[in-house]
N, C-alpha and C positions, 0 to 999 in steps of 0.2 A: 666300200668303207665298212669293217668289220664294228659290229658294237652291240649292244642291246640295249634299249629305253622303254621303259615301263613306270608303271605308276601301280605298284601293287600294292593296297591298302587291306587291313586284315583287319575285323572286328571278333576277338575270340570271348568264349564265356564258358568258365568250368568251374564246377563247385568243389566244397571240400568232400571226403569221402563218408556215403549216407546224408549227404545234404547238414553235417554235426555244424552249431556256432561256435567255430574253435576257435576262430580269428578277432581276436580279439582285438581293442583300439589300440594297444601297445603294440602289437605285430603289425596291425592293419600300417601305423605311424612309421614302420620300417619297411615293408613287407611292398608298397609301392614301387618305392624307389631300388627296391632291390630288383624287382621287377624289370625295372627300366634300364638298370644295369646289365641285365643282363641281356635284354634286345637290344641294347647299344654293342654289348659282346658278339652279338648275332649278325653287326651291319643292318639293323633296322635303328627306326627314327622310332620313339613311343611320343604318343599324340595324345592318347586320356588310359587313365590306369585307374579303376576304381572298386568298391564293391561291397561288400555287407559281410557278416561274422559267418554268413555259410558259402558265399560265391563269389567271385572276381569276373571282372570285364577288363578288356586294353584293346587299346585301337591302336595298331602301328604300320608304319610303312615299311613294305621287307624286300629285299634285293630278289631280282630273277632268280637267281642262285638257290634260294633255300626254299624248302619246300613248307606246306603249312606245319604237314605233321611234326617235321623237323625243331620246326619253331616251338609248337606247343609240347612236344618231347621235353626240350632245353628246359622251357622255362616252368614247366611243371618239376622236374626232376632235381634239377638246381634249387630251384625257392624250396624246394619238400626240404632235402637235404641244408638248405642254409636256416630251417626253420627248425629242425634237429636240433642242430650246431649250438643255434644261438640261445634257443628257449626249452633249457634240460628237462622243461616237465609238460614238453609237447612232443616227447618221442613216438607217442601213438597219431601222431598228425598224419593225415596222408589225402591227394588228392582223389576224388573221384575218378576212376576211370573215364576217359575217351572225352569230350567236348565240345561245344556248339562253336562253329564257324563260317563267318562270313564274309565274303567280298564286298568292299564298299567302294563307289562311286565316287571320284573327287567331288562332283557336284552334291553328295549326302556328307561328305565330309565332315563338317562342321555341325550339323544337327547328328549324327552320329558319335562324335565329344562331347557333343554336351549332353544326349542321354546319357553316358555314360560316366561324365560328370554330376548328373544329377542322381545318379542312384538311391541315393540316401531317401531322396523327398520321394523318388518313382515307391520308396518300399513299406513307405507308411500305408498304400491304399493297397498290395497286394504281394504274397510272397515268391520267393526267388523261382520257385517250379512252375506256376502260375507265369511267371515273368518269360522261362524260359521256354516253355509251350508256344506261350503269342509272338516268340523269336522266329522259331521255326514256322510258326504257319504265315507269321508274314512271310518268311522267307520262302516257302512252301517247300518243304523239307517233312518226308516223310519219315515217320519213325514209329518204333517200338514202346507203348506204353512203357510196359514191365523194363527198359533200358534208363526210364526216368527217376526210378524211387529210389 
């Protein structure tokens, strides 16, 4: 019986470029849900979309078929250019390069929404680079200082 089944769940996190707070709560108010449109574009489910005036987080479910970069390609590329389009005096907007990514476990599922749901109250005690440091080392993800500033 030919087919594939999978349960591939994505937690990605990328900032805007030099970590700038350009994202403002007028973009932020569109800027989700555009988001989301566009992993629905991609044959993914989006699960929590959220993030702060320098960084975005989303957690979504993605078909065998697409690969991570793929995904974060799309939706980096697309939101830059829909964020052009719509808001003429964010032409200098642009994502940071490259992005933090993670596999999540159905059984993390839910407590992985709702961090990312909470971001707002996670960023009162500490900021986004800070945040995404103890990303990676929960995840034990080695890296390059001087790739973080």
């Amino acid at each position: 019986m030919p087919g594939s089944w999978t349960q591939n769940l994505y937690h990605a996190v990328f900032s805007t470029k030099h970590r700038l707070p350009t994202i403002t709560p007028a973009i932020e108010e569109r800027l989700h849900p555009f988001i989301g449109g566009i992993l629905k574009d991609l044959e993914c489910t989006p699960i929590a979309i959220n993030g702060l005036s320098d960084h975005l987080h989303f957690l979504a479910r993605y078909p065998s078929t697409l690969a991570h970069a793929d995904m974060l390609r799309h939706v980096k590329k697309r939101s830059s250019e829909w964020i052009h389009a719509t808001f003429k005096d964010m032409q200098a907007f642009a994502w940071q390069e490259g992005y933090g990514g993670f596999t999540v476990s159905k059984s993390a599922l839910d407590d992985v929404a709702q961090y990312i749901r909470d971001q707002k109250l996670r960023h009162q005690k500490f900021d986004s680079l800070t945040e995404f440091k103890e990303l990676l080392r929960l995840n034990e993800i080695e890296y390059d200082p001087k790739y973080l500033e």
